[in-house]
C-alpha positions in Angstrom: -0.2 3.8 -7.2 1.1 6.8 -5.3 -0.2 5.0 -2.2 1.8 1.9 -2.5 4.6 4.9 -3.1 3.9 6.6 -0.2 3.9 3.4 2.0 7.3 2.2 0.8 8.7 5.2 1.8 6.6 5.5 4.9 8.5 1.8 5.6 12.3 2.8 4.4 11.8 6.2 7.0 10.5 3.8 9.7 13.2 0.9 9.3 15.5 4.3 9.6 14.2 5.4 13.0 13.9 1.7 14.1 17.9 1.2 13.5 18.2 4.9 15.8 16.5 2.8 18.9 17.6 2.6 22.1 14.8 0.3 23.8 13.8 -2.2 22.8 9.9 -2.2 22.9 10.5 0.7 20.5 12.5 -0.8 18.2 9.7 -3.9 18.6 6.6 -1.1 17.9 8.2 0.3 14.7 8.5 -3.1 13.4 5.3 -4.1 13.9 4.0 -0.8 12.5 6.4 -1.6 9.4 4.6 -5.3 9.0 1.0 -3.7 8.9 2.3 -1.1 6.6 3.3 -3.7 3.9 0.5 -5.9 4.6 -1.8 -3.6 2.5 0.4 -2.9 0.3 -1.0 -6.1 -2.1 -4.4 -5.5 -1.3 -4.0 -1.7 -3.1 -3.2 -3.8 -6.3 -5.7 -5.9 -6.0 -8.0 -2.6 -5.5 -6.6 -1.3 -8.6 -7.0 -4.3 -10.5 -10.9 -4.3 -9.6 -10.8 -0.3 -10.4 -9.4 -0.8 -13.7 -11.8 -4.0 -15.0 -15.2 -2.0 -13.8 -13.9 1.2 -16.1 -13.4 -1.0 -18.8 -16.5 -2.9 -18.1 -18.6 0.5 -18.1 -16.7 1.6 -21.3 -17.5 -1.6 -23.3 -21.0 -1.3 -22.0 -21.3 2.5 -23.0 -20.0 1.0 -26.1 -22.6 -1.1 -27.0 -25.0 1.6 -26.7 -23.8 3.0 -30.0 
């Protein structure tokens, strides 16, 4: 979660700099950089998602040992 933190902040300072521009292949790099930043910003939940059902699958499963 602090990832996807990190990232949206990583994006608000970047959008910041990108409104500072002069030229404009600058201003077009820092959005682009912005757009592959948020892109993998839905994969980390889907990560997490995976994370999280494999720890409860090994809980139930050390469960069942008992």
């Amino acid at each position: 979660m602090t990832h996807v933190v990190i990232q949206l902040l990583s994006v608000a300072v970047l959008l910041g700099l990108r409104c500072l521009t002069v030229r404009v292949w600058l201003d077009n790099l820092l959005l682009f950089v912005v757009v592959l930043d948020l892109i993998t910003v839905p994969f980390s939940f889907v990560v997490l998602r995976q994370r999280l059902r494999e720890i409860e699958r090994g809980e139930m499963d050390e469960a069942r040992k008992y």
